[in-house]
Backbone as a ProteinNet text record, in pm:
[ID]
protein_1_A
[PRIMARY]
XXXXXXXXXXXXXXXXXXXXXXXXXXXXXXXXXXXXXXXXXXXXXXXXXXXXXXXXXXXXXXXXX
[TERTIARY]
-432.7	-357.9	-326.5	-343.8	-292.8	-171.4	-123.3	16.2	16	153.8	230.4	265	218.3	235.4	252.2	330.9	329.7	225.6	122.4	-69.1	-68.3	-36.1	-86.6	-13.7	107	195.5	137.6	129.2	82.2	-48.4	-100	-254.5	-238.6	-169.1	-145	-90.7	-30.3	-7.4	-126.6	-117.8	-175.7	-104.2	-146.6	-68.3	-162.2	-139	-193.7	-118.6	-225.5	-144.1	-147.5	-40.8	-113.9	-75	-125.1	-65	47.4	112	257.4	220	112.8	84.3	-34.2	-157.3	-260	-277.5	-205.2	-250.1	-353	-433.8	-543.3	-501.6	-579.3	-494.6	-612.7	-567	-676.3	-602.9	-723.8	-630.1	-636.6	-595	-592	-493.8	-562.1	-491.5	-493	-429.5	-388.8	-530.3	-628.6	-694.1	-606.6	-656.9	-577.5	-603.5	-611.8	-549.8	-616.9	-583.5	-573.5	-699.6	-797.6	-1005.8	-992.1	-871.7	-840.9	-769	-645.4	-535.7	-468.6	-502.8	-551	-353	-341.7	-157.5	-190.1	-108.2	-139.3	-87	-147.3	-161.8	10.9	63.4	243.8	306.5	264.1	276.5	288.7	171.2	141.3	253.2	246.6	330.5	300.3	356.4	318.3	376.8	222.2	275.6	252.3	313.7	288.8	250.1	155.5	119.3	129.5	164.3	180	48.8	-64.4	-135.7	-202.3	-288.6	-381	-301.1	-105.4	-20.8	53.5	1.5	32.6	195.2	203.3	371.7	374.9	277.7	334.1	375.3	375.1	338.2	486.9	571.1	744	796.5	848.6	899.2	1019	1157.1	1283.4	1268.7	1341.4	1355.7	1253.8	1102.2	998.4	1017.4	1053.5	1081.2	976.6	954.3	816.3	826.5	742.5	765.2	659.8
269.6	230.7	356.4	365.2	451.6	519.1	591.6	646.9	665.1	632.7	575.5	748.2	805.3	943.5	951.5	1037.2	1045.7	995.1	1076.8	1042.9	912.3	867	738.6	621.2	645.7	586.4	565	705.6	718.1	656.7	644.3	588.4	434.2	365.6	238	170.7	244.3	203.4	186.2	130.9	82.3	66	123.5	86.7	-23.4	-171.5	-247.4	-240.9	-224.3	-244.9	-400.1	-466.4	-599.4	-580.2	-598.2	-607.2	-720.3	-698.2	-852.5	-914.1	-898.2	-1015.1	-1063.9	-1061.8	-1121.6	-1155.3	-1081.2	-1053.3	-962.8	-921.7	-824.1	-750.4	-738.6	-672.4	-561.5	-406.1	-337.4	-301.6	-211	-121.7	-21.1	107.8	275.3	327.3	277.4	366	255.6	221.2	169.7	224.2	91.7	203.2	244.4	333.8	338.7	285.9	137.1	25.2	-134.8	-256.2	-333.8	-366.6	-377.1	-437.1	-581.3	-631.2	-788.2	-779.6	-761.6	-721.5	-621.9	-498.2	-419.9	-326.2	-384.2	-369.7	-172.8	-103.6	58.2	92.1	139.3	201.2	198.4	278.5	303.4	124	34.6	-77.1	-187.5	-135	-188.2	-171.1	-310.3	-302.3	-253.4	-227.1	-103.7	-205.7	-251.9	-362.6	-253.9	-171.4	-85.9	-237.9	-195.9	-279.8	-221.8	-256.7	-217.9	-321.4	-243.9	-295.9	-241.6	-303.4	-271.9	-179.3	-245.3	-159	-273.9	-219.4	-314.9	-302.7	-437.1	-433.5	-333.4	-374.1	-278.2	-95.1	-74	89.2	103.1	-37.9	12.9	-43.3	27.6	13	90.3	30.6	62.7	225.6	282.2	431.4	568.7	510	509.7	607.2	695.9	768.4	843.8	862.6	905.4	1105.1	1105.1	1225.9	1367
-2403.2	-2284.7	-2202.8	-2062.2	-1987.4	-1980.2	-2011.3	-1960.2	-1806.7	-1793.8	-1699.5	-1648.7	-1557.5	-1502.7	-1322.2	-1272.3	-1151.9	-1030.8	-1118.1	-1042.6	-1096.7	-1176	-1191.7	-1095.9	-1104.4	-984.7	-896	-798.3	-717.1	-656.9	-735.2	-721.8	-690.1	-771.2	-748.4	-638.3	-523.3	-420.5	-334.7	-224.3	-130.5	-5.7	136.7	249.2	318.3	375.5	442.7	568.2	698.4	833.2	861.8	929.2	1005.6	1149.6	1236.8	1397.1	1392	1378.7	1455.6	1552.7	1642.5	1766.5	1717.8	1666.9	1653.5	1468.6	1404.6	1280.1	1169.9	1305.5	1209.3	1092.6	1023.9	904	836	817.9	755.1	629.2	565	441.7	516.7	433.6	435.2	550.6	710	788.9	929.1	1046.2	1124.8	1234.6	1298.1	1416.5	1531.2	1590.6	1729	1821.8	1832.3	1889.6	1843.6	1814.5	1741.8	1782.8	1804	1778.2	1905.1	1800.6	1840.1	2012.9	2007.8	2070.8	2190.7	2110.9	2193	2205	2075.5	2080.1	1972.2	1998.5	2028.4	1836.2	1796.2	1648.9	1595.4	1687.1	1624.5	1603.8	1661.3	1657.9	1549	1464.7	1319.2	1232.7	1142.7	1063.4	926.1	843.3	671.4	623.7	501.2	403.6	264.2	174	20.6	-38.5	-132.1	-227.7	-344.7	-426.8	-582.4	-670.9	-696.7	-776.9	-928.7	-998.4	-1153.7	-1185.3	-1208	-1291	-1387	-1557	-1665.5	-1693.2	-1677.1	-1724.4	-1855.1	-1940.6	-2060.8	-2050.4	-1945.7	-1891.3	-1837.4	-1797.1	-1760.2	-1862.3	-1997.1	-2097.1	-2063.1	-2163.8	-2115.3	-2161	-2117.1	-2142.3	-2140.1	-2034.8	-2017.9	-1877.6	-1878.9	-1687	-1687.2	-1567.5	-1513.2	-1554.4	-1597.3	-1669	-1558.4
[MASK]
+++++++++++++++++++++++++++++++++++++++++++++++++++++++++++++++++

């Protein structure tokens, strides 16, 4: 099983943009300006995703070392 480490944390996130007026939605990074819309990069909304992280890896007394 993996240990549960800073980098590993880290890794497991994900930032998703969506535009609030049309919906487009990317991963990684926001374009500078919506494809669809045409609504301007600072605009987008930041969805973090927390993913392929095993419950068994947050055990009580388990701090990120």
């Amino acid at each position: 099983m993996r240990e549960m480490t800073k980098e590993n944390l880290k890794n497991a996130f994900e930032a998703i943009f969506v535009c609030p007026v049309c919906g487009h939605t990317i991963k990684k990074e926001a374009p500078e300006k919506c494809p669809v819309c045409n609504l301007p990069k600072d605009k987008y909304e930041v969805l973090t995703v927390l993913h392929n992280i095993s419950p068994a890896l947050f055990q009580a007394g388990d701090a990120l070392k």
